[in-house]
N, C-alpha and C positions, 0 to 999 in steps of 0.2 A: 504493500500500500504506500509506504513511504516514498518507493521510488516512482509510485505513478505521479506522486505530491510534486516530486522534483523535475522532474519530466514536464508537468502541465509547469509548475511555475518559470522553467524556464522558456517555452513554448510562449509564452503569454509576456516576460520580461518582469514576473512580480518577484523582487526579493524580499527576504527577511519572514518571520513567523506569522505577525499578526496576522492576517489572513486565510491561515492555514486549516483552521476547522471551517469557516465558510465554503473556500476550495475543496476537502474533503467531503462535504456536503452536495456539493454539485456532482464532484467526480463520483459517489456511487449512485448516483441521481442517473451519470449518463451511463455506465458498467451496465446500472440495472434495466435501461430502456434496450441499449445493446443485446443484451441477453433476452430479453421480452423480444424481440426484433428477430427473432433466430439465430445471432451471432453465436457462434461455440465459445465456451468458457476458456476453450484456451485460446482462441484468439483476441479474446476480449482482453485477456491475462498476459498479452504480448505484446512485442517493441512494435509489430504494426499498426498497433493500437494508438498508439499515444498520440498520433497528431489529431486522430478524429476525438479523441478523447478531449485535447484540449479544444478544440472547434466547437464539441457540446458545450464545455465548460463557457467558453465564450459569449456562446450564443443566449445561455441563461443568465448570465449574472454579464448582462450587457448594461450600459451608462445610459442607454436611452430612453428613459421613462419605465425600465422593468417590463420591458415588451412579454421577454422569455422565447421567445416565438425560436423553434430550431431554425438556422439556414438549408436549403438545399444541399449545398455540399455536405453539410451532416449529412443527411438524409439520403442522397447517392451514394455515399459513402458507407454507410450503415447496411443497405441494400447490399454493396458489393463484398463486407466482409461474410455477410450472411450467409455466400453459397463456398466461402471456404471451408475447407475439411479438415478434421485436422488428420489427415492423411496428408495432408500439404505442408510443401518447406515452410513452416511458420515458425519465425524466432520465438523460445518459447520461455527469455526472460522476464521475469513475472514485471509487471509493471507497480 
């Protein structure tokens, strides 16, 4: 968990702590829409993970009036980790 923390916040450019239960908040916000999504738990659990991960992270805890609303690239993106298997090359450090 810690290194998905580390992952999104440097993806995003946030340093230091304060923010880090908020971030963790979102991040299994998006893990678990993911997984609702069809994504397999080990790709969700993976380095291929982490940009769409931050992209969720993004999209909810956005500056503009708390829209919340996902973008599409979520949302393609989400789609296409869905039909991976994990029969496939997939990095399989945990995020």
């Amino acid at each position: 968990m810690a290194d998905t923390l580390s992952k999104v916040k440097s993806a995003l450019g946030i340093t230091g702590t304060y923010q880090d239960e908020t971030l963790m908040v979102y991040i299994d916000e998006v893990k678990e829409y993911m997984l609702d999504a069809g994504v397999p738990k080990s790709v969700v659990d993976s380095d291929v993970s982490a940009g769409v991960i931050a992209r969720g992270v993004t999209d909810l805890w956005n500056y503009n009036g708390g829209a919340g609303k996902l973008s599409d690239y979520f949302y393609q993106r989400v789609s296409q980790l869905a039909y991976k298997t994990t029969t496939e090359e997939v990095a399989t450090d945990e995020l």
